[in-house]
Structure formats: C-alpha cells, structure tokens
N, C-alpha and C positions, 0 to 999 in steps of 0.2 A: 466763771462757769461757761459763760458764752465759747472761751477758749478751748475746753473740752472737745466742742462741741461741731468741731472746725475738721472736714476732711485732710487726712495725712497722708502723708505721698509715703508707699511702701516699695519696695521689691524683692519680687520673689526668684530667687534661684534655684535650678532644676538640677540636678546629678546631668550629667552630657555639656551642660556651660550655658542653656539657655535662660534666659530674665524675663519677669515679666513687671513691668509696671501699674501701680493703680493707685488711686485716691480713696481710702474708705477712711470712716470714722471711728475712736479710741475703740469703742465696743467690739466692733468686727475683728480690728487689730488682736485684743486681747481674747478672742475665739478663737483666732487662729492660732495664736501661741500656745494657746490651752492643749491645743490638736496636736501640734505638733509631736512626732515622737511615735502619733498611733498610724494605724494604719487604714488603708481606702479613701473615701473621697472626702473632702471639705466644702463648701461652698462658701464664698464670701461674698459679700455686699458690696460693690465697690458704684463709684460716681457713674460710671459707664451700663454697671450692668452684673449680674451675676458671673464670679466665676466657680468653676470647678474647679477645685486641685484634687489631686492624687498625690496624697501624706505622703507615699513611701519616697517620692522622687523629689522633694525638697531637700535642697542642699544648705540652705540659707534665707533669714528676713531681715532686710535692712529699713528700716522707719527714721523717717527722716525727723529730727524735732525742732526743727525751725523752719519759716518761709523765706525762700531766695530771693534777695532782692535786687535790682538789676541798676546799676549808678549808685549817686555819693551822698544822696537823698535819705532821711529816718525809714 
C-alpha cells in the first residue's frame, strides 16, 4: 500500500515539442488522464507546486513505473 502511495515522476508533452516534468502521486496521475481529451484548464498537484494545464495543448503523458537507480547496487 505504502507503494501506492509514492510520488511518480510524469511528463507532460505540449503540441509545439515542449515537456514538462513533475513528481505527483497515483491519484493526480489518474485525474489527469480522466481529463484528458476535454477541453480548458487542468490543475494538478505535483511535489513542487500546483500546475496549470491547458487540455487542448497536450500532446502526450509518459509515467514512469519504476525508480532509477544509479550503480550495481539492489
């Protein structure tokens, strides 16, 4: 459950080629995908802070599902 429960690293692609990175939790994630499709603004909860989107200009969401780990280490 705890795993749930663990901020996920997303990114958001814009129609023009921009990205945006954030950290939010399953919940947010799956509000956003809900959204997806309609149109005006979203807001999502993320580690950093509130953002705005503007539905119509999303291109793309990539959700990362594992944590990177860096060496040869568990």
């Amino acid at each position: 459950m705890a795993e749930r429960e663990r901020p996920q690293r997303i990114t958001i692609g814009f129609i023009g080629g921009q990205a945006l990175a954030a950290r939010v939790l399953p919940d947010e994630l799956t509000k956003l995908r809900n959204a997806l499709g309609s149109t005006g603004w979203h807001d999502v909860a993320a580690e950093d802070g509130t953002i705005a989107i503007d539905l119509e200009k999303v291109a793309y969401v990539i959700a990362e599902h594992e944590e990177h780990r860096v060496g040869f280490g568990t």
